[in-house]
BALUMTI-838168 format. One record per residue: residue in three letters; x, z, y of N, C-alpha, C in turn; residue number from 1. Coordinates in steps of 0.02 Angstrom, whole numbers, plus 50000, padded with zeros to 5 digits. Layout:
N
PT   type     npx     npz     npy    capx    capz    capy     cpx     cpz     cpy   seq
PT    ALA       X       Z       Y       X       Z       Y       X       Z       Y   NUM
...
//
This chain:
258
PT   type     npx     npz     npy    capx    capz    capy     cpx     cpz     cpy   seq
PT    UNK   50042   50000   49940   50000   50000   50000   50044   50000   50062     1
PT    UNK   50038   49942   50110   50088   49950   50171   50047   50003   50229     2
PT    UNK   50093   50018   50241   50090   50069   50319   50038   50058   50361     3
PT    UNK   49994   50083   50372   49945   50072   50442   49960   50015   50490     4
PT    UNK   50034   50066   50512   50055   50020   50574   50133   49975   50546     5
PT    UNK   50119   49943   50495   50181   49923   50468   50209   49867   50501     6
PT    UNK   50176   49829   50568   50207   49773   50613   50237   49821   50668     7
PT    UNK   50240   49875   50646   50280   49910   50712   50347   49952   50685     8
PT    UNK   50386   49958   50727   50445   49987   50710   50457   50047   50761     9
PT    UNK   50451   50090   50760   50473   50182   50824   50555   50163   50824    10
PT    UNK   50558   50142   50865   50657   50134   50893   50642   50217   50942    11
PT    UNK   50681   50260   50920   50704   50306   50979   50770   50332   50983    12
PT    UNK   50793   50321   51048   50865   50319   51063   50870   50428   51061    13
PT    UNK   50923   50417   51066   50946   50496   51015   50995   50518   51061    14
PT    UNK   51038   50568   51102   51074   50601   51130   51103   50672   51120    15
PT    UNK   51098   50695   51082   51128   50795   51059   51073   50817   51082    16
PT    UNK   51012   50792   51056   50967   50824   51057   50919   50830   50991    17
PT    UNK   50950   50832   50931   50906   50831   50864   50858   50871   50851    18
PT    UNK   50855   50937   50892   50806   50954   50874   50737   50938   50912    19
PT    UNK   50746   50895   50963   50673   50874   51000   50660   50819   50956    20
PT    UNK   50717   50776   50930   50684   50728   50868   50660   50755   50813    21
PT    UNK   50677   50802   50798   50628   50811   50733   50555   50831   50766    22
PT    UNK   50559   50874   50797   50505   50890   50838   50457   50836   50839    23
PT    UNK   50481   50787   50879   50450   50711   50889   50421   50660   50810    24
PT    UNK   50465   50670   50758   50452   50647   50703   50395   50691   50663    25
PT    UNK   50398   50763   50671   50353   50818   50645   50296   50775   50665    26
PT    UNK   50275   50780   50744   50228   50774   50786   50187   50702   50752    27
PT    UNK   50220   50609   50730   50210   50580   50726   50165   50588   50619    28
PT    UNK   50198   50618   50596   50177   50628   50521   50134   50680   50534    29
PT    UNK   50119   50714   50566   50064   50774   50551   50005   50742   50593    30
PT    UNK   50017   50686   50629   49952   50638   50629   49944   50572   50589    31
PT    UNK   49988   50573   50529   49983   50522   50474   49985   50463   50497    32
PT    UNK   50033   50461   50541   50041   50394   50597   50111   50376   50551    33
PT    UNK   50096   50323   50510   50158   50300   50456   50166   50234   50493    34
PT    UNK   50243   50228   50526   50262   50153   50534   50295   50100   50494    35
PT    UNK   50296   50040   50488   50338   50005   50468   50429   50009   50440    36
PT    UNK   50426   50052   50505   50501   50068   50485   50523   50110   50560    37
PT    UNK   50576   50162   50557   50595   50215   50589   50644   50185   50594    38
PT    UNK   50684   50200   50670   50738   50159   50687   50768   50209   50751    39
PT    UNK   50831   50268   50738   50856   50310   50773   50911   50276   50804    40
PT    UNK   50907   50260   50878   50981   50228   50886   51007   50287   50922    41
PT    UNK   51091   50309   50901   51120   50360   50937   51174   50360   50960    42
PT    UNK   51188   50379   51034   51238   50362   51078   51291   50397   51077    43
PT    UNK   51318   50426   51009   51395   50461   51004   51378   50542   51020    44
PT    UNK   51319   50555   50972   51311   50624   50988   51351   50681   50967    45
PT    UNK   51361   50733   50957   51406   50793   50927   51402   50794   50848    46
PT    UNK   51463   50809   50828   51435   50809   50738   51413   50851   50750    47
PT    UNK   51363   50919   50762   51330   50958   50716   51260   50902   50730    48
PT    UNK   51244   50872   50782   51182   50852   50781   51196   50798   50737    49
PT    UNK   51234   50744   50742   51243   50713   50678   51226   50718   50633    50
PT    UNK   51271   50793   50591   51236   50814   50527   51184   50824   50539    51
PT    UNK   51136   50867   50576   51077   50874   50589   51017   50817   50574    52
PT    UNK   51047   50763   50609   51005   50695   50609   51022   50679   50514    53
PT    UNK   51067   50669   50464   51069   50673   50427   51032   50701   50384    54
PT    UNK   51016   50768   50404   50993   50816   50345   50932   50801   50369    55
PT    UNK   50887   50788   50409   50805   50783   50405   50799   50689   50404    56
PT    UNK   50840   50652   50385   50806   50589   50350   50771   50591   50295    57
PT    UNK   50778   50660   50227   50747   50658   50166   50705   50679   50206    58
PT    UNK   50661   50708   50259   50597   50733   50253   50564   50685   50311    59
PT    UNK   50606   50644   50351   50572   50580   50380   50633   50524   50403    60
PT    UNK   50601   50488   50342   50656   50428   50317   50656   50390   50385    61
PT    UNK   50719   50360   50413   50732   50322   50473   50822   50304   50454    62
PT    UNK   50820   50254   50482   50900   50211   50500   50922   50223   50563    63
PT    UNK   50989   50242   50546   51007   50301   50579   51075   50242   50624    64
PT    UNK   51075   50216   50667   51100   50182   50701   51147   50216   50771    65
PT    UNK   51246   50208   50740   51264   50263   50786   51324   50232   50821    66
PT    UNK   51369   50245   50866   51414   50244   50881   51467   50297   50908    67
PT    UNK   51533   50274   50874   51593   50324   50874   51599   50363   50964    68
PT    UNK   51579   50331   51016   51584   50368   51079   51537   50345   51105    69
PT    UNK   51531   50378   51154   51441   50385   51222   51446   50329   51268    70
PT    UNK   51404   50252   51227   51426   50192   51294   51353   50199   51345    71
PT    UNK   51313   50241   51360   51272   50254   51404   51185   50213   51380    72
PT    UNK   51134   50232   51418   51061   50219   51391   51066   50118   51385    73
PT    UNK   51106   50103   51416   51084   50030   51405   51110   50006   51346    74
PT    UNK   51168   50022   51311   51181   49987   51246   51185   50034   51192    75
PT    UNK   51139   50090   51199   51091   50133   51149   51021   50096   51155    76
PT    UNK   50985   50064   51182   50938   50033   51181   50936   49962   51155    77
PT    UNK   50972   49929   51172   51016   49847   51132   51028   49858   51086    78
PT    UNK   51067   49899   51061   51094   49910   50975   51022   49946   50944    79
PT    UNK   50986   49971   50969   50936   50014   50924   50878   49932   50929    80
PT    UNK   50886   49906   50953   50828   49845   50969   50850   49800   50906    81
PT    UNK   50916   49794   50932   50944   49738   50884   50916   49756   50814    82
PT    UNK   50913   49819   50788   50909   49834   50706   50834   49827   50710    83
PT    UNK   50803   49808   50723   50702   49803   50736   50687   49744   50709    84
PT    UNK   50685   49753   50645   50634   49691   50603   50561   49681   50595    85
PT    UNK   50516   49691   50652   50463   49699   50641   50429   49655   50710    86
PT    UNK   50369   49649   50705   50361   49614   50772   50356   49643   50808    87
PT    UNK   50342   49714   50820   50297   49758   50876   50365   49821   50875    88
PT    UNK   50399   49843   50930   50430   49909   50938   50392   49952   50985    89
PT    UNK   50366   50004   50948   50369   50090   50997   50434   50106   51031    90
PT    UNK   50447   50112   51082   50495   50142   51110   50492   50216   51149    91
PT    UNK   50502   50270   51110   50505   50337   51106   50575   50361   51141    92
PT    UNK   50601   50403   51199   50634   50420   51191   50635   50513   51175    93
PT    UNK   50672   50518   51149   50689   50589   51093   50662   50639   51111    94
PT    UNK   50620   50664   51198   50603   50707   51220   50555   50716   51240    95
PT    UNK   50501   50660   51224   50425   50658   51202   50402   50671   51135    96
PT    UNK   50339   50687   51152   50306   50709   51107   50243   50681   51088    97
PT    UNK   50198   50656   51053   50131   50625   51050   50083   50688   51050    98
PT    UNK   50040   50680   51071   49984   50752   51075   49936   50736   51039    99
PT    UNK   49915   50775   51009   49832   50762   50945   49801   50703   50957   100
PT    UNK   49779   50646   50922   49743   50614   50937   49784   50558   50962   101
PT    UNK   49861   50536   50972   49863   50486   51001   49858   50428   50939   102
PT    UNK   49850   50438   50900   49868   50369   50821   49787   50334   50848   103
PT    UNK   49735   50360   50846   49690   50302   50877   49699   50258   50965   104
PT    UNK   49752   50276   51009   49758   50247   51043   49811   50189   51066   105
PT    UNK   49847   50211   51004   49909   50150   50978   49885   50103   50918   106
PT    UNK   49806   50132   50897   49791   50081   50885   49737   50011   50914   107
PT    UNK   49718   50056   50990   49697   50013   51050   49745   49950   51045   108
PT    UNK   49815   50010   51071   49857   49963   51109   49886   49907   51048   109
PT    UNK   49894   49903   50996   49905   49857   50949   49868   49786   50956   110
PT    UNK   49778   49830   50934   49728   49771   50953   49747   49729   51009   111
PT    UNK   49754   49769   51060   49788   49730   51126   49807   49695   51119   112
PT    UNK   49886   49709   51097   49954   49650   51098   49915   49614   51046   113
PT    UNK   49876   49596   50995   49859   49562   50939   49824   49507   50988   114
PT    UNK   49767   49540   51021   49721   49483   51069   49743   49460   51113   115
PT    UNK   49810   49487   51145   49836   49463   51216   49917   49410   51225   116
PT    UNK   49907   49390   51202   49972   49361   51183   50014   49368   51227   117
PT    UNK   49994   49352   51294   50032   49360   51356   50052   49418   51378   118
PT    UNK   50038   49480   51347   50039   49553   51369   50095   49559   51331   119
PT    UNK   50158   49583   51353   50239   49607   51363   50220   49670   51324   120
PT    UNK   50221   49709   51361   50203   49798   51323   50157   49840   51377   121
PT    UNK   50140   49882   51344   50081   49916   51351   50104   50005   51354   122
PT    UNK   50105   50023   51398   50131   50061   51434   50089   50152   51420   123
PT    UNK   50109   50209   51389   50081   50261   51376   50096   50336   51430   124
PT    UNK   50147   50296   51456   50155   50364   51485   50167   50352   51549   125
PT    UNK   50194   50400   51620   50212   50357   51686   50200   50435   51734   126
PT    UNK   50254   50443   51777   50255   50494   51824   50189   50499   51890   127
PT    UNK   50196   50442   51882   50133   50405   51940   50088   50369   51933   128
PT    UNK   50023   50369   51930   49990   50302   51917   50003   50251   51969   129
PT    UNK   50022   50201   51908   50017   50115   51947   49975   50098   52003   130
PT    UNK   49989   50093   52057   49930   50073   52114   49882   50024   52101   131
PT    UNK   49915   49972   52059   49859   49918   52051   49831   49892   51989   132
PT    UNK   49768   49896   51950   49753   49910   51903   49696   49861   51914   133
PT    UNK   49695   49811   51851   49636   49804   51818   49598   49828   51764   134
PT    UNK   49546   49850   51781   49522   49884   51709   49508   49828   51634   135
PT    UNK   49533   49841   51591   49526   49808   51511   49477   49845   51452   136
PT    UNK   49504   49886   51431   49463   49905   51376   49509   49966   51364   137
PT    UNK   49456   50003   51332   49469   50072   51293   49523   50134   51332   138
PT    UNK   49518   50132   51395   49576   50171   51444   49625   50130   51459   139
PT    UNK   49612   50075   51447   49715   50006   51462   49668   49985   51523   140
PT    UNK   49714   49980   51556   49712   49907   51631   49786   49882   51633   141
PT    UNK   49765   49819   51657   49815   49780   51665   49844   49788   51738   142
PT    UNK   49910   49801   51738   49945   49800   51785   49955   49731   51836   143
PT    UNK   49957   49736   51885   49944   49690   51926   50009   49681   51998   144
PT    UNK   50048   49640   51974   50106   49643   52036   50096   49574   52080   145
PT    UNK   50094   49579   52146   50092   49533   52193   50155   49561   52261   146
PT    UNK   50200   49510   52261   50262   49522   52309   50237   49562   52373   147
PT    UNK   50180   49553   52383   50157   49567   52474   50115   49611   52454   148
PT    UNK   50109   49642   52402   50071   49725   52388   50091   49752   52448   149
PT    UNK   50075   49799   52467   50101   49868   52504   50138   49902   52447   150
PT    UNK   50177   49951   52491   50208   49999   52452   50282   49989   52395   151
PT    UNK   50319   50019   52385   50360   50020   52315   50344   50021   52250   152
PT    UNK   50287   50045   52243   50288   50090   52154   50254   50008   52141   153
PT    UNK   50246   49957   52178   50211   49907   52151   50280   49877   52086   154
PT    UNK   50336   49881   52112   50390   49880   52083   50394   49901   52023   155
PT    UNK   50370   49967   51986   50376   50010   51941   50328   49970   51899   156
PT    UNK   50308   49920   51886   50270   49898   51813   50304   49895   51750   157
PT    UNK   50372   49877   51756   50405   49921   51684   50424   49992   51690   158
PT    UNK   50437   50032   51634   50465   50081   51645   50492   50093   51550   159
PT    UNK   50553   50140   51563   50597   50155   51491   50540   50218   51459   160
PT    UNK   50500   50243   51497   50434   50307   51441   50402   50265   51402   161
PT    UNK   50369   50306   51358   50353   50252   51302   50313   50214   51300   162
PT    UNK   50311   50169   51250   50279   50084   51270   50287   50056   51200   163
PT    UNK   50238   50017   51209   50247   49976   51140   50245   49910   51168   164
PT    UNK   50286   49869   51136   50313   49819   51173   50346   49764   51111   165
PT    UNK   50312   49677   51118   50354   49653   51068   50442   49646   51075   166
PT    UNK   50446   49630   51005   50505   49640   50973   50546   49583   50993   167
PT    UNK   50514   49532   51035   50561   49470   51054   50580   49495   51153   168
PT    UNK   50553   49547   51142   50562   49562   51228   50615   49539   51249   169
PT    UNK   50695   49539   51205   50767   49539   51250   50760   49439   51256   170
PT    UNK   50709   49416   51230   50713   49339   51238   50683   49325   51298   171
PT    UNK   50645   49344   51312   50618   49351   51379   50641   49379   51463   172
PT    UNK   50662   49448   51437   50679   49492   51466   50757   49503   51494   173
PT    UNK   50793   49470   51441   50869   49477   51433   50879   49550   51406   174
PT    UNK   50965   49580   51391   50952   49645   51363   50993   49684   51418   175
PT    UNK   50962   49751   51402   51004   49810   51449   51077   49796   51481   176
PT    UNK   51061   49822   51539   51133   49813   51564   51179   49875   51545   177
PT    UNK   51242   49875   51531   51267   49915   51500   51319   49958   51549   178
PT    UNK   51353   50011   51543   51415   50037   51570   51410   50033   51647   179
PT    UNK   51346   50055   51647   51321   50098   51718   51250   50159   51704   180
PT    UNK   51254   50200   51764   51218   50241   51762   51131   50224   51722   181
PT    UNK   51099   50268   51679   51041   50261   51642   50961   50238   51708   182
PT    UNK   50960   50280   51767   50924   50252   51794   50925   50161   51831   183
PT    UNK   50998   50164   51866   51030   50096   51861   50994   50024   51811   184
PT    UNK   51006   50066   51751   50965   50017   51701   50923   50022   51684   185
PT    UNK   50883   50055   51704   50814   50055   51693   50774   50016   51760   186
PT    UNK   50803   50016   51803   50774   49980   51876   50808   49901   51861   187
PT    UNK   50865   49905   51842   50873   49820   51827   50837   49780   51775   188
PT    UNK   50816   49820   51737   50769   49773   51692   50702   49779   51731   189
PT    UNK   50672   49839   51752   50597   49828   51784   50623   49754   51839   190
PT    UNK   50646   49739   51849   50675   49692   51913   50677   49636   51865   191
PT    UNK   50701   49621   51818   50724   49573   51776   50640   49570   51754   192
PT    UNK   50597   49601   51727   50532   49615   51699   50482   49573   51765   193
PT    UNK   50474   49603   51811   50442   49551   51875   50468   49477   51904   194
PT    UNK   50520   49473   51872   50561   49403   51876   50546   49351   51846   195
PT    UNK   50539   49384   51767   50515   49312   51725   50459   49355   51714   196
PT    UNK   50388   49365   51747   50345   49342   51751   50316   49403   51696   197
PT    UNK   50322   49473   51670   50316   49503   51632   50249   49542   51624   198
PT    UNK   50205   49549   51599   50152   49578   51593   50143   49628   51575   199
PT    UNK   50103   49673   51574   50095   49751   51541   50020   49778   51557   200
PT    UNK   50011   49817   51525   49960   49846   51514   49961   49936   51535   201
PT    UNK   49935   49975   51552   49952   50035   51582   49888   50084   51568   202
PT    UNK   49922   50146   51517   49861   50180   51512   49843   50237   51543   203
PT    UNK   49784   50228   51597   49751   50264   51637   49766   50334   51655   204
PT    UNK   49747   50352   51592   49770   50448   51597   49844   50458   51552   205
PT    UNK   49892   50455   51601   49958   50412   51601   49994   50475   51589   206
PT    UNK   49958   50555   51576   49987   50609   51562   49953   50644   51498   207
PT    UNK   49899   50614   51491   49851   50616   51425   49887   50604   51330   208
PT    UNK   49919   50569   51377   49945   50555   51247   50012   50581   51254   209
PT    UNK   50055   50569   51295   50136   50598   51270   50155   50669   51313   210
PT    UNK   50183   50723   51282   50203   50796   51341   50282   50761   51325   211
PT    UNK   50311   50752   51394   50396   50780   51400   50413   50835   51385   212
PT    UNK   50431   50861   51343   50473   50923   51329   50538   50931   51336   213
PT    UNK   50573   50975   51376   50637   50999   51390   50653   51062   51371   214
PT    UNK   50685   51084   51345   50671   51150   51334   50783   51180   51353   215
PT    UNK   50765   51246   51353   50812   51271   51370   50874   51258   51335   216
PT    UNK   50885   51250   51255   50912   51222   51223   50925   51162   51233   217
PT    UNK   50900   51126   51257   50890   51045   51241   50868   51016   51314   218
PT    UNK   50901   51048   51367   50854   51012   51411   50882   50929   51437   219
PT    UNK   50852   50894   51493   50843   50833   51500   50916   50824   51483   220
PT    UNK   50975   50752   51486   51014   50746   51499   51032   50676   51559   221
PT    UNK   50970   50690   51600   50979   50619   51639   50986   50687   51713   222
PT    UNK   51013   50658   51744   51033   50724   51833   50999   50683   51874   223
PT    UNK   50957   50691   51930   50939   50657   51980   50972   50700   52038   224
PT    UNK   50988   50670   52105   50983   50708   52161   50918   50747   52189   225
PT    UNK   50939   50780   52239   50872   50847   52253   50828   50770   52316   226
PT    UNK   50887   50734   52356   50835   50688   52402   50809   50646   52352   227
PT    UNK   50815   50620   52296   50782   50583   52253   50715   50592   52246   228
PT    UNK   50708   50667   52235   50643   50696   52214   50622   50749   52272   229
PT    UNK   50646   50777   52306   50607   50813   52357   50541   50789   52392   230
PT    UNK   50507   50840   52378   50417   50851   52413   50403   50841   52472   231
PT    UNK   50455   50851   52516   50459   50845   52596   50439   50790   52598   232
PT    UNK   50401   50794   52653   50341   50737   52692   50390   50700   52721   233
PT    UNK   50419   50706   52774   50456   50676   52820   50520   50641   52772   234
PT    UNK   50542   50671   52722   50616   50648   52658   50563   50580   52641   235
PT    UNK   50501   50617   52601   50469   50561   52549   50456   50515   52592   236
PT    UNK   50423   50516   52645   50391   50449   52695   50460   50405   52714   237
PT    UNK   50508   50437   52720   50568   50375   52752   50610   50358   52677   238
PT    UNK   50608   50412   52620   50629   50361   52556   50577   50315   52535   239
PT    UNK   50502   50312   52540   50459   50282   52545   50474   50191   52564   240
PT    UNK   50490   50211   52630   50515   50141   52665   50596   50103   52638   241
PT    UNK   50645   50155   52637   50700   50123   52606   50675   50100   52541   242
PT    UNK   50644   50131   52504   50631   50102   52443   50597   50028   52433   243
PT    UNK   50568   50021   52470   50513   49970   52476   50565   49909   52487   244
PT    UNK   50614   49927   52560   50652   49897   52581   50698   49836   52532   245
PT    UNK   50720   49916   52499   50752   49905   52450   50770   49865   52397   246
PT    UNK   50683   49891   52382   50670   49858   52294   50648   49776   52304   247
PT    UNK   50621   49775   52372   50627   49679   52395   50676   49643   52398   248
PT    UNK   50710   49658   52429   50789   49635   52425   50814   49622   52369   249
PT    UNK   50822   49676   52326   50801   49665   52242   50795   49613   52198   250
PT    UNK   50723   49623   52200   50676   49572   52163   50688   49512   52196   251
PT    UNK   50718   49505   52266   50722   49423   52278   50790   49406   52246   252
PT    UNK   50832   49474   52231   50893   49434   52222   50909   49452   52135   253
PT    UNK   50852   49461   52097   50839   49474   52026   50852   49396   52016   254
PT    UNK   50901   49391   51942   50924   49335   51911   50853   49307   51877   255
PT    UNK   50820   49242   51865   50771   49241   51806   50807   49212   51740   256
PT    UNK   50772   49229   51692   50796   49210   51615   50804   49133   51608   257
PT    UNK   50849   49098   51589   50831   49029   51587   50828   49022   51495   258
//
């Protein structure tokens, strides 16, 4: 009997943090959410987590995809892609969690990509809701980017939180840029993603299926600055505008895929 979701493959990139992956793997089998195939890519973590990642494959089988030193989130994401024989990848990273109930809404988003051919990936999680939204079906709207939007976050229609997304994306998309900072590459592909023309889908209650967990043991390993994220009205309203500034300049000078 094949897997439920056996056209999909869970790629999640891995950092000295094994025990939020098992966590994350617990979370996915105790909702009998069986994939195609489990696919850990890991960026030169510590042997004890090593062994760690070792010793819980007998109790949730995955290919364990590693390298001898830490080349940063973009070619932990390429090498974990590359091993994806399936048409459809989940992209999990290690410090989410799925909350009760999400296996019927990945299987929305499946139907989706099945009916939509043109739909890139389909988007579960997100700090912010997307400003511009068409409504679709079952909690998904389609994301909607137009150059002369107002605002920045119009920018943000990709994002590295999780997503299910086909497996030919780097043909489209091109792959991660490598041997620079993790946010770095995550803004050059959303840029590369609005370039050639990328589609997505975005689900509504965008805090509803996955919790971030950090925990004291294990917490994030990505650093932002304090002006990055500060609440201040007067900080946010003028990063507001640089950003905007910014991310145009950008996107006009984003390479497209030939």
């Amino acid at each position: 009997m094949q897997p439920e979701f056996n056209k999909i493959t869970l790629l999640v990139t891995h950092y000295n943090r094994s025990a939020s992956l098992e966590r994350l793997l617990r979370a996915f089998a105790d909702q009998e959410i069986i994939f195609g195939d489990i696919v850990v890519s890991d960026d030169g973590s510590k042997p004890e987590h090593l062994e760690r990642l070792k010793s819980i494959q007998s109790t949730y089988p995955f290919r364990l995809i590693t390298t001898p030193v830490n080349k940063g989130l973009g070619n932990n994401i390429n090498k974990g892609q590359d091993a994806v024989n399936t048409p459809y990848t989940l992209y999990v990273q290690e410090d989410f969690d799925p909350f009760p109930g999400y296996k019927k809404h990945l299987q929305d988003a499946l139907s989706i990509a099945e009916e939509r051919a043109d739909i890139d990936m389909i988007r579960f999680y997100a700090y912010f809701k997307y400003p511009y939204l068409k409504p679709y079906r079952d909690g998904f709207s389609e994301m909607v980017f137009k150059f002369w939007y107002p605002g920045y976050r119009k920018f943000h229609c990709y994002s590295d939180h999780p997503h299910l997304r086909r497996s030919t994306f780097f043909n489209k998309f091109g792959r991660y840029a490598e041997g620079i900072k993790g946010d770095r590459t995550e803004f050059l592909m959303a840029m590369s993603f609005l370039k050639n023309k990328g589609k997505a889908m975005f689900y509504e209650d965008f805090k509803g299926l996955f919790d971030q967990v950090n925990s004291n043991d294990e917490p994030s390993t990505m650093q932002r600055s304090d002006l990055r994220q500060s609440p201040n009205f007067v900080i946010a309203f003028v990063r507001g505008i640089y950003r905007n500034i910014k991310h145009s300049y950008d996107y006009i000078n984003a390479k497209k895929i030939n």
